[in-house]
N, C-alpha and C positions, 0 to 999 in steps of 0.2 A: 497269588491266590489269597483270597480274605478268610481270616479267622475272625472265628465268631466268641467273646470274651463272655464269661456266662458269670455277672458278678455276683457277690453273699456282699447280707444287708450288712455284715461288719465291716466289710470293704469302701458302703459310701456314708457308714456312720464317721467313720476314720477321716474319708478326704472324699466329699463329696465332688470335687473335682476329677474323682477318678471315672464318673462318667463321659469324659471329656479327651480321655487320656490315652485311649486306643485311637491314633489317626489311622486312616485308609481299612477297618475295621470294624464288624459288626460288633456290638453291645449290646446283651440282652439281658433283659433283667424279669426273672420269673418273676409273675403276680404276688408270689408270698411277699416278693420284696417291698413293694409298696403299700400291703399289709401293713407293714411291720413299719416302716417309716410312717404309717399314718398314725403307729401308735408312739412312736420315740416323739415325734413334733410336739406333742405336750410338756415335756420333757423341760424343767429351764438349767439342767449340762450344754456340756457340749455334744454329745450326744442330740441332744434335740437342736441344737442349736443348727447342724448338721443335717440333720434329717430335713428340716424346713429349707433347709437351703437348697438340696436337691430334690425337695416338691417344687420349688419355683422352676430351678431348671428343668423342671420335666414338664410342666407347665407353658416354660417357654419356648421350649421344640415342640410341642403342640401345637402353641397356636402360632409359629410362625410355617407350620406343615401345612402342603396344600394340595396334596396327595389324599389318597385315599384310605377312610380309617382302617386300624389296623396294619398297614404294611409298612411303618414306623417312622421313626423321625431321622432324616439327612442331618446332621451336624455339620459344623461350619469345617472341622479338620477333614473332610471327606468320610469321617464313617457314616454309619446309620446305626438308630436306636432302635431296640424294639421290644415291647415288651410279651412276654412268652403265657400262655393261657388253654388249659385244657391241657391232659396229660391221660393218655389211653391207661386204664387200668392193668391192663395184662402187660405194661409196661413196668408195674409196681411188681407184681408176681414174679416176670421174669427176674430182676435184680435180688427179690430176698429182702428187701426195704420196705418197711411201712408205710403206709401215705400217709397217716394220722400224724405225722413228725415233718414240721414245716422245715428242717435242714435238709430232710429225706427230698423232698418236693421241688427242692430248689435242685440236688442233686441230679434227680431222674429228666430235671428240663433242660438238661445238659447232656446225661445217657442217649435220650429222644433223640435231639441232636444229631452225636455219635452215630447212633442206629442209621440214620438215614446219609451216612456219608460226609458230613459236614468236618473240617476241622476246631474241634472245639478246645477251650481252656477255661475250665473253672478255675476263677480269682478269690479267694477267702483268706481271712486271716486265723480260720480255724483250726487249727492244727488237725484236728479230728478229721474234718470235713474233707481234707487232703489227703486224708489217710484213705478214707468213703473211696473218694473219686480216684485213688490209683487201684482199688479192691475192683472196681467197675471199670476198668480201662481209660480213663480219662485224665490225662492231663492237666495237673491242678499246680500252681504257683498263688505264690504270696502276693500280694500287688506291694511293687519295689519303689514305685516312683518317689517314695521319703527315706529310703533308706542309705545307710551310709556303711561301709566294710569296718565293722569294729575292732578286728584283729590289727587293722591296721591304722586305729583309731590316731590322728595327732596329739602327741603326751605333750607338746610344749616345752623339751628341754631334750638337747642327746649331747653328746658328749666330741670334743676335739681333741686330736694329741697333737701336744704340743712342746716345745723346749723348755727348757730351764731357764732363759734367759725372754723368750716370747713372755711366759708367765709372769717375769719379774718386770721387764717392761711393762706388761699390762695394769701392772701396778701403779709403777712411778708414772706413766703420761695418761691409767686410768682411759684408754681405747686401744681394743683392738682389731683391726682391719680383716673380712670377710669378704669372698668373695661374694658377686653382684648374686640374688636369688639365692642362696645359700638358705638363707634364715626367713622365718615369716614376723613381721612386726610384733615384738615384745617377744620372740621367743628365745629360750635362756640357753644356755653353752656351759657345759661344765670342762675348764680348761685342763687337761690332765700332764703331769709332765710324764714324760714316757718312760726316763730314767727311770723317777722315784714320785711313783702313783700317788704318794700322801701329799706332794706338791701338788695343790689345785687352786683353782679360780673360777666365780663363778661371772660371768656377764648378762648381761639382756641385750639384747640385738632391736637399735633405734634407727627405723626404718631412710628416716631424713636425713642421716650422715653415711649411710652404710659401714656403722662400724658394734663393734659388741662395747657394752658400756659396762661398769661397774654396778654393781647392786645400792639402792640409796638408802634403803633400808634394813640392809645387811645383821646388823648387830641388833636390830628393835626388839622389843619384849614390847607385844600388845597387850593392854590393861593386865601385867603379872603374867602373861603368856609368850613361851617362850620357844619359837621356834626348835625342835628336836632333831630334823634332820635335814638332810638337801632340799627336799623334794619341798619342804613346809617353810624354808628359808623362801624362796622361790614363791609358794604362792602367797607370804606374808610379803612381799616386793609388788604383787599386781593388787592386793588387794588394799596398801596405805597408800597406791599411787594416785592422785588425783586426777591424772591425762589417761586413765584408763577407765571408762568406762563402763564394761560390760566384763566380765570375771567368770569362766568356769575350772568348778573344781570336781573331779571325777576322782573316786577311788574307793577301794571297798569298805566295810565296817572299820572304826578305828581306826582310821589313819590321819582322823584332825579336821577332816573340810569344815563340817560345820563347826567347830569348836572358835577355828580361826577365824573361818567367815564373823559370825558373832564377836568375836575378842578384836578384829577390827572395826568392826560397824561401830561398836561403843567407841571404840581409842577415837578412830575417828570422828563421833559427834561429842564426844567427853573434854578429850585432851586438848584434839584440834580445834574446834569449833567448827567441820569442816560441811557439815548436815545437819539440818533440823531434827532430824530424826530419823531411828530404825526399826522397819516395816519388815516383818519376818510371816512367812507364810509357807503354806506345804500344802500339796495337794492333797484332798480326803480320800483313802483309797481302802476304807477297810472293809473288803469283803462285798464290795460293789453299794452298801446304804452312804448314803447324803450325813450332813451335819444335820439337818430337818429334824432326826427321829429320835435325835437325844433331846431330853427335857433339861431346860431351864432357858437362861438368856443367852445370846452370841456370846459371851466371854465363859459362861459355864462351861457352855460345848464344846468354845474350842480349848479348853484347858485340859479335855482328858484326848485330842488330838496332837495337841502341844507340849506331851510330856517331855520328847526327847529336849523341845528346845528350852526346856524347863531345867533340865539335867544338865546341859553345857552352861544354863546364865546361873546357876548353882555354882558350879564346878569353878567358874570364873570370879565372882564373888568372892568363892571362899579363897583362894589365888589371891585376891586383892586384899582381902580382909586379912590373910598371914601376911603378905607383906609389909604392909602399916599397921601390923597390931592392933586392931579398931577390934572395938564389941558389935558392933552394929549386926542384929542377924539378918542372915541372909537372904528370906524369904520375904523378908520387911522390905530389905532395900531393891528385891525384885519388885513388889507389888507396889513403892515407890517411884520406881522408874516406870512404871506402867503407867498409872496413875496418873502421870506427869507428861505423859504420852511420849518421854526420849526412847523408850521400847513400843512399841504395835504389833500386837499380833493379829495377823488377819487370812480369812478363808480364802483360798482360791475361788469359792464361789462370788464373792463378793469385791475382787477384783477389775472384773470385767466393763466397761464403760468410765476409769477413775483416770484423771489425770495425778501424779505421783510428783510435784517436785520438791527438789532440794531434801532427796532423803534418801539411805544408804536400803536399801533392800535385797534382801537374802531370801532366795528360795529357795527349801530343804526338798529332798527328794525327787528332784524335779524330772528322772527318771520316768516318772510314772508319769508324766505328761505329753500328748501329742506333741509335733511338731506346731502345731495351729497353736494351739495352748499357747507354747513358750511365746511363738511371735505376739500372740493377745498381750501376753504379761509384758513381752518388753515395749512394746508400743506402749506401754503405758507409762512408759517414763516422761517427768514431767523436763522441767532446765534443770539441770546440776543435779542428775540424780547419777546412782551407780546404782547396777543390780549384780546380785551375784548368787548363780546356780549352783547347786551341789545336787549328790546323790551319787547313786553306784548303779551301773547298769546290768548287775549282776542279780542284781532285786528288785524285781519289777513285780508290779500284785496287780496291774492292769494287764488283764485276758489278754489284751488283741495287740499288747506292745511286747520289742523284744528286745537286745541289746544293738541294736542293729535298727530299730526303726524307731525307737522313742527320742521326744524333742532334744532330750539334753543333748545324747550324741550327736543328734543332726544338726542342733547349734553349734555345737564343736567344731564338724566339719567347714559349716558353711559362712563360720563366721571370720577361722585364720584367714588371715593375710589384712585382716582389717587394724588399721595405727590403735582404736578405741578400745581394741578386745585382746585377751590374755586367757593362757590357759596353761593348767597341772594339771599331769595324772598324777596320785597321791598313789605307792603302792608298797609302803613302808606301815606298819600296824604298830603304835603307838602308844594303843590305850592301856592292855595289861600284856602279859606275857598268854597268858591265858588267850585274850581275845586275839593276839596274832597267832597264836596256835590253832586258834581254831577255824578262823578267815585262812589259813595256809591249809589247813588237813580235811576241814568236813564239807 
């Protein structure tokens, strides 16, 4: 029996592919929706970016339809499209719903539906809207097709018990042998001895020998920064590594990702010579306004976006500047590195279309970004480039994303088991006592 999928316009802002995504199924999409994508297509987000992209597709089930107008478009997966028009009044009355409210409108072309016996599913990413449609009998979900189970997200490292003498071996011959499928590429093993728990070892599992290897950078202190726990041991290991590529680092407030991220992108273009340069960017998410609406120049604006990554190349600075007793202030030697372009800070929106190489690039928060997003940004690595994501998906300030459908996680998921890509969960809080008290209790 076919269901009829009755989508909201923030379901084909998100992935306009999801017109495409119900096989053997009707698709309907009330007129408000194309309203409303005729007015995002101005838009130069993603968002608009989006919207244009499912005006063509609707465009091009039109004119390859050779049916009769109105009774919608065949799609190639065996559903049909069709969009919904005219909505009886005493329709509005009976539910208690306004008509003057184009969520109401979308709703009630889904009730209509209903009423007449149809099996229906409203798709939104509204949380409200969902709420709407279970008030009025109907059947309402998430659209899933990007999302991934966060509870059971891959943290990138679990733990082995092991002997006293397994551990010491691992030492002196430096491998340890795992069974076949055990491990995903680059991910780490904390060796424990079972006797006496304070006996441990930590490995990383290299997929071309099947065996857990030694950490190579075990002891490193990045530019004065110095690994504090396991978990930061571990992602200072994927993030000096050159054969690793692609780097995520998940964890809540306080627990270092960006800190390290940054404190390696320098070691690495500083110490190593290993990259031209580090390209640091975060998505702009305050409140739903653009970079656009602040005054001054691109580096004005982004500098009151850029505080936090202001506050770690501080915080790192000052780390260097105690260690060798230098005078040099801190702000100076920021605005130098800048200047000199070994630091770039740059907008997400200005991302989009760039080829990127030979440069270590850190994306903060990247949480807040689709799935589509993240793929934009990494495609845009140039030859010899690393990226590396952070954020916490616990803080998310985009409406329509959740811990569960935004890009960072679903790169998580969908990128283990690849030799280039690496990943920590960071869940250790680092910064003050205060901030893990307060990341543990509020």
């Amino acid at each position: 029996m076919r269901k009829t999928f009755v989508l909201d316009t923030n379901v084909i802002l998100h992935n306009p592919n999801s017109l495409i995504s119900f096989a053997d199924n009707v698709v309907l999409l009330p007129i408000e929706v194309l309203e409303e994508l005729d007015r995002f297509k101005r838009n130069h987000d993603e968002k608009g970016r989006n919207a244009r992209i499912a005006i063509r597709m609707l465009d091009e089930f039109r004119s390859r339809h050779r049916g009769k107008p109105g009774e919608g478009f065949p799609l190639d997966n065996g559903g049909l499209l069709k969009i919904a028009i005219g909505i009886e009044k005493d329709i509005f009355e009976k539910s208690g719903l306004s008509a003057s409210i184009a969520d109401n409108r979308r709703l009630i072309a889904a009730y209509s539906l209903k009423q007449k016996g149809e099996t229906v599913i409203f798709v939104t990413k509204d949380i409200n809207a969902r709420i709407k449609a279970d008030a009025l009998g109907i059947t309402s979900v998430d659209f899933e097709k990007q999302k991934v189970d966060f509870e059971h997200l891959y943290s990138g490292w679990h733990t082995i018990d092991a002997g006293k003498d397994d551990i010491d071996n691992f030492y002196q011959s430096r491998e340890f042998k795992v069974r076949e499928n055990e491990f995903f590429p680059n991910e780490f093993a904390v060796l424990v001895d079972q006797e006496n728990p304070k006996h441990t070892a930590i490995g990383r599992y290299k997929e071309e020998f099947g065996i857990l290897m030694p950490l190579i950078f075990n002891k490193s202190n990045v530019v004065s920064i110095k690994p504090r726990n396991r978990e930061q041991v571990m992602a200072v290991e994927l993030l000096l590594n050159d054969d690793i590529d692609l780097v995520t680092l998940v964890g809540s407030a306080g627990t270092g990702k960006t800190l390290l991220a940054i404190a390696a992108g320098l070691h690495k273009i500083i110490k190593d010579k290993s990259y031209a340069g580090l390209l640091i960017s975060r998505p702009v998410m305050p409140l739903g306004r653009d970079i656009g609406y602040l005054p001054g120049t691109k580096e004005e604006k982004l500098e009151s976006w850029m505080g936090p990554i202001y506050d770690n190349l501080e915080y790192i600075f000052n780390a260097e500047k105690k260690e060798k007793a230098t005078q040099v202030k801190t702000k100076a030697q920021i605005e130098k590195f800048i200047k000199e372009e070994i630091i770039e800070l740059e907008a997400m929106t200005f991302m989009r279309g760039r080829s990127i190489p030979d440069r270590f690039i850190i994306i903060d928060e990247a949480q807040n970004m689709t799935p589509h997003e993240v793929k934009t940004v990494i495609s845009r690595a140039g030859s010899h480039t690393k990226i590396v994501l952070t954020g916490d998906p616990y803080q998310i300030d985009n409406p329509y994303l959740d811990s569960s459908s935004n890009g960072l996680t679903y790169c998580v998921e969908k990128m283990k088991g690849q030799r280039m890509f690496g990943h920590i969960t960071l869940t250790k809080s680092e910064r003050s006592p205060l901030a893990s008290m307060a990341a543990e209790l509020l």
